[in-house]
N, C-alpha and C positions, 0 to 999 in steps of 0.2 A: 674398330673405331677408337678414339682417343680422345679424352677429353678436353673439352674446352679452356682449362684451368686446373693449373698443379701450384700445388701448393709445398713449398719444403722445408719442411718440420723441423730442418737440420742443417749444420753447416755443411758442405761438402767436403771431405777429408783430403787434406794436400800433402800427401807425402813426396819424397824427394822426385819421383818418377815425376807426378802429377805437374811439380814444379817444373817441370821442362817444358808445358804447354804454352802456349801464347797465353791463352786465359787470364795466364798467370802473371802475364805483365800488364797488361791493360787500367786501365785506372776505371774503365766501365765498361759492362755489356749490354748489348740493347739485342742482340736474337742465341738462341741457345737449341741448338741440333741435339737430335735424337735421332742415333744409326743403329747402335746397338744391337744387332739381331733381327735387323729389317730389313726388307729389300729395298726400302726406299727410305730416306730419312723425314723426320718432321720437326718442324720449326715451330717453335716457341716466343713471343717478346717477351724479355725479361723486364720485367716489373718491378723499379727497387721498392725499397720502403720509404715512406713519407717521412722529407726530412727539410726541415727549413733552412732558412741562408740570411744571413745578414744583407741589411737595402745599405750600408755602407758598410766600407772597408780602405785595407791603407791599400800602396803598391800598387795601386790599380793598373791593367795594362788595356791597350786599344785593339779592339776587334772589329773585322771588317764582314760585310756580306755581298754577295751579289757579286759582276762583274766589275774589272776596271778596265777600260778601255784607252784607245789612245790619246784621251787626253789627260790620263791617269785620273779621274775624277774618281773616290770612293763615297759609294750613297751607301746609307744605313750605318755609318759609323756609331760606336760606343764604346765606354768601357766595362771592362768583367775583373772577377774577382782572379788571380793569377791560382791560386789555390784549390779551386774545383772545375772538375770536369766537364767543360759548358763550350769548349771551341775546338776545330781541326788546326792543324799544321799549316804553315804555310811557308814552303820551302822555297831557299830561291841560292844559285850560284854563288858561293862567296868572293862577296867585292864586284857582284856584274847586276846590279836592282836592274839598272836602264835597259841592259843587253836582254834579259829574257825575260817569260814570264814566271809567274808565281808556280809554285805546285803543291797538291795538297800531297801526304803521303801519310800513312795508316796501316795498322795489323788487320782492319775490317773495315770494310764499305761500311761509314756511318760512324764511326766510332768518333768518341769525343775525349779529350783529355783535356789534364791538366797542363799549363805555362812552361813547366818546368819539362814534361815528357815530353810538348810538342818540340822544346828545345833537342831535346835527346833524340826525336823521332825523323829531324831533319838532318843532323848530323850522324845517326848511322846509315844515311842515304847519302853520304861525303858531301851534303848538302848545310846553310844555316837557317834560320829562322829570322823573320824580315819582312819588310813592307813594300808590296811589288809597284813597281808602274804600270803591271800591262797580270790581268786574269781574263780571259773572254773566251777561250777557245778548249772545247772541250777535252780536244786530244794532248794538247799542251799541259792540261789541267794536273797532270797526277795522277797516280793509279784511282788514289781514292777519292776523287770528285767526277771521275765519269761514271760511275755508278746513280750520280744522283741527277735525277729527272731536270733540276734547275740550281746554278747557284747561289738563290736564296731560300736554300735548304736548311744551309748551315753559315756557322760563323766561323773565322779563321783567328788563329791568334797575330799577333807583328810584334815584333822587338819594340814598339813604343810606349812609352810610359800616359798615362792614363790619368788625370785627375776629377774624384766624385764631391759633386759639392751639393750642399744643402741650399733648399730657396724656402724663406719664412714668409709667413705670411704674414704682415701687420695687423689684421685685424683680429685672426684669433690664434696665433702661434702654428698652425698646422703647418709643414714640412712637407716638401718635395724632392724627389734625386735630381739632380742635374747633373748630365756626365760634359766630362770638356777636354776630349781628346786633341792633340794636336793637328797641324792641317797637314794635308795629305799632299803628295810630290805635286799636284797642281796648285796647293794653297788656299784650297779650300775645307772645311769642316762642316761636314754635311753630317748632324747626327740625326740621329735617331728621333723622331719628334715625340715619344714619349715618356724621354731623358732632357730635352735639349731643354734651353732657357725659359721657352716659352709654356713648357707644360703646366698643367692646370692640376695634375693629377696630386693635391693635397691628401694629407692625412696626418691624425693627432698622432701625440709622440709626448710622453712626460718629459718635463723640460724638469732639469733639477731645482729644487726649491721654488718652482715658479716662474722664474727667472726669463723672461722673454725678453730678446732684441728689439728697442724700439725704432724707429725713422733716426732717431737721432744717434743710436748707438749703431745703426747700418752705415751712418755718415762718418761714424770717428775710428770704425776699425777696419783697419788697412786690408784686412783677404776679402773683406766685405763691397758691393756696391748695391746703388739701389734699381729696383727694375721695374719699368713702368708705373712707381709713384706707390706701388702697393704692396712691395715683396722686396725682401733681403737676399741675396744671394750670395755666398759665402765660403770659402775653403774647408777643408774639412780635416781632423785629424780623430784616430780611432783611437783608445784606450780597450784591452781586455786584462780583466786582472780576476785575483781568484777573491771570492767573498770571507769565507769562513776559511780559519787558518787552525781551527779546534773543535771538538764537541763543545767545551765549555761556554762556546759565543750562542750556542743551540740552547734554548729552552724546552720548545716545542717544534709540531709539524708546521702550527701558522707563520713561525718564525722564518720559515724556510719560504714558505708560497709568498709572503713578503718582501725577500730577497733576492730571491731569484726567481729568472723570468725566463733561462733558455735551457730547454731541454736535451734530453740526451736517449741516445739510443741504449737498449735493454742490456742491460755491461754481459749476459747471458749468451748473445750474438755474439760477441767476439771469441776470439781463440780461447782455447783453456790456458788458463794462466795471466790470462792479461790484467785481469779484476781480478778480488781478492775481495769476499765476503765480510767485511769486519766485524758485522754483528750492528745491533742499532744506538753503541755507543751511548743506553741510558737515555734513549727518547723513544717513548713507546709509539708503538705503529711503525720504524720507521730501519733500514737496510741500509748501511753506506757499503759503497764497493768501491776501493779506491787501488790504484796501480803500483801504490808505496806510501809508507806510511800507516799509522793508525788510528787512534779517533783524539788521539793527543797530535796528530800532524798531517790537515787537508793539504791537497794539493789542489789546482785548479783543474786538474784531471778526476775528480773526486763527485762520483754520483750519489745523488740521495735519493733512494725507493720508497714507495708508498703510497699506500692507496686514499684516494679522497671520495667520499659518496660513492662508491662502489668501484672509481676508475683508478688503474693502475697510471701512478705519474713516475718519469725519472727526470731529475733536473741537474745540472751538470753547476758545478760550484765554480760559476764564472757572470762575470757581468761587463757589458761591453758599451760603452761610454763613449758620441760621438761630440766634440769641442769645434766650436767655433775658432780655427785660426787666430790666434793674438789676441782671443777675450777670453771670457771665466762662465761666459755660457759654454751649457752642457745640454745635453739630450740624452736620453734611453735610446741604444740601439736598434730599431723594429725588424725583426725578423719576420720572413714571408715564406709561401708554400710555393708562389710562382716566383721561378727564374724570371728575372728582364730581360736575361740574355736567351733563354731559348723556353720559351712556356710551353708547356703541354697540360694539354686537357685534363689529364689525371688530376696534376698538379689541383689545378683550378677545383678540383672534385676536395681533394685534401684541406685546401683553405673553404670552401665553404660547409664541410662539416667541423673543421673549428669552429670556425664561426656560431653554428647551430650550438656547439659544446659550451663557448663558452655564455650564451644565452642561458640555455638548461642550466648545467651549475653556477649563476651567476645569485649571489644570495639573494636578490630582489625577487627570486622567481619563486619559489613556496608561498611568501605573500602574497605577492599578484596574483598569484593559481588561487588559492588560498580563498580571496576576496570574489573571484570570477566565479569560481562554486559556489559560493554561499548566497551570490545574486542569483546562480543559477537556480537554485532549489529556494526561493522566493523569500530569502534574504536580504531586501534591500540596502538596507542600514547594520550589518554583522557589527558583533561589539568586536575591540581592538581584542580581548583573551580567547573569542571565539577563532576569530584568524588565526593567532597565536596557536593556539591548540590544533588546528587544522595543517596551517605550515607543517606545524611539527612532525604530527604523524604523515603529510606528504613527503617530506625530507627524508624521515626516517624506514617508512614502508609497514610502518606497525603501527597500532595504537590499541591501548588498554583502557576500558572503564569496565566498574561493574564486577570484575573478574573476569571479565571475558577480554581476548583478543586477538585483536583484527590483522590480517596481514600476515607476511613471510618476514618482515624485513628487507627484500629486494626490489 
């Protein structure tokens, strides 16, 4: 028998041999065989690690799904981020769109890359990358879309460029994506309804200094128009820049939770050498690992480690700033655990124990725990020092009176 679940402790070692495998070019794997001294192999889905993704970005490019038939109509249009591994190829003759159809082409049934590989992945097939007129037929499809049960499995990338726009809401600033890709060889633009103009799908976003577009500032800026009387809809341009350029801008750890807001993966994961341990640069509690440089020179590649209430954080010394086209509004970036462009369940598991997290550590909660116990245990009215004193030791995991104490601290 074999288990259910492997977990690997470790990175797997690529020496120059190793480097000859496919593996080794792929941008992602989604199944991982095990032959090894068996008669038969077993298959594995690779599971990466939980990583979020920017809800905007620049360079966007247009992906398609599903069939297009002959009257070239593309349904389920959007745009993705050109930079991660989230669509298939989509190969088509150079210089003949009209003459054939599309194909998908792949080192593995399923596999997903990046804008730039599918480029690559069509032209070592003496094929380009492109937006077909005609995908409907399975055997026409490409090695690597007849493997899948339906063509709205996946999404393909196209040579077309992409634009993600921001829709505000007038009455309390909340922010939605809008994608607005170009129309397709029939001239239509048929996106995504949970992208398109009309979505409803709000959510808050610190807007810098307060700073909200009103009806009248949707009316006076040119990337701007207004939409159905209640919502601003907008062009978008991205900013990422590095925060901290020294330890010196560093006081403390709240300094940092204050700052920055997008994490980073464990700088330990990566190759030996990539990071470089500098030490905590004279702020107790805390580990920078940066790629060059020392605590007199961050770079935007520059991770800060350490632990908050028990939980290990790493935050990456960068901030990503979305601007309204032609105005001096600005918005915080919001990073998410579900893809738009291809969600999976895990996913959806990942955002909602953030969520959970950041309730628990959220400072309000020791109090309100705090207050719910002391009604519990027939406390109606607890004085404000009584709470006080109880937060504390729930925060902290200890508490001392008397000489005696209570607790591990965990």
């Amino acid at each position: 028998t074999f288990p259910a679940k492997v977990i690997l402790e470790d990175n797997l070692l690529y020496d120059e041999a190793a480097k000859l495998g496919i593996e080794y070019e792929v941008d992602t794997l989604r199944t991982v065989e095990m032959k090894v001294g068996m008669s038969h192999p077993v298959y594995y889905e690779y599971i990466r690690q939980p990583c979020v993704e920017h809800s905007f970005y620049s360079d966007a490019k247009k992906v398609i799904r599903g069939q297009v038939t002959e009257d070239a109509v593309q349904d389920n249009v959007m745009c993705a981020d050109p930079t991660l591994p989230v669509a298939t190829s989509m190969c088509l003759e150079p210089g003949s769109e009209q003459s054939v159809d599309g194909a998908v082409y792949c080192n593995y049934v399923g596999e997903r890359m990046t804008f730039e590989s599918a480029i690559e992945t069509c032209a070592a097939n003496g094929l380009e990358l492109g937006e077909p007129w005609l995908f409907r037929k399975w055997y026409k499809s490409g090695p690597c879309a007849r493997g899948s049960s339906s063509f709205l499995d996946f999404r393909s990338w196209t040579n077309s460029t992409c634009q993600v726009k921001v829709k505000v809401s007038f009455e309390e600033g909340k922010v939605a994506i809008v994608h607005s890709p170009p129309p397709d060889h029939a001239g239509m633009t048929n996106v995504e309804p949970s992208v398109s103009d009309a979505s409803l799908n709000f959510f808050k976003t610190p807007w810098t200094n307060g700073n909200i577009p009103s009806l009248n500032d949707c009316l006076s800026i040119s990337s701007c128009y207004v939409h159905d009387d209640e919502s601003c809809i907008c062009d978008t341009e991205v900013a990422v820049n590095g925060v901290f350029t020294s330890s010196s801008e560093i006081s403390s750890i709240a300094d940092l939770k204050a700052a920055l807001h997008i994490g980073a993966a464990d700088p330990q994961s990566f190759d030996s050498g990539y990071y470089t341990n500098i030490g905590s640069c004279g702020i107790d509690g805390l580990n920078v690992y940066s790629t060059a440089g020392d605590c007199n020179s961050f770079d935007s590649d520059a991770v800060f480690s350490f632990e908050w209430k028990s939980k290990p954080l790493f935050l990456k010394n960068i901030k990503s700033d979305v601007y309204i086209s032609g105005s001096d509004f600005s918005f915080r970036n919001p990073v998410q655990f579900i893809s738009v462009v291809q969600p999976e369940a895990r996913d959806m598991y990942h955002e909602t124990d953030e969520v959970i997290d950041s309730l628990f550590y959220h400072p309000s909660h020791p109090p309100f725990l705090a207050m719910r116990l002391a009604q519990r245990f027939g406390l109606s009215n607890a004085s404000p020092s009584l709470i006080e004193r109880v937060a504390k030791a729930y925060e902290a995991g200890t508490y001392e009176a008397n000489n005696l104490q209570f607790g591990s601290g965990k």
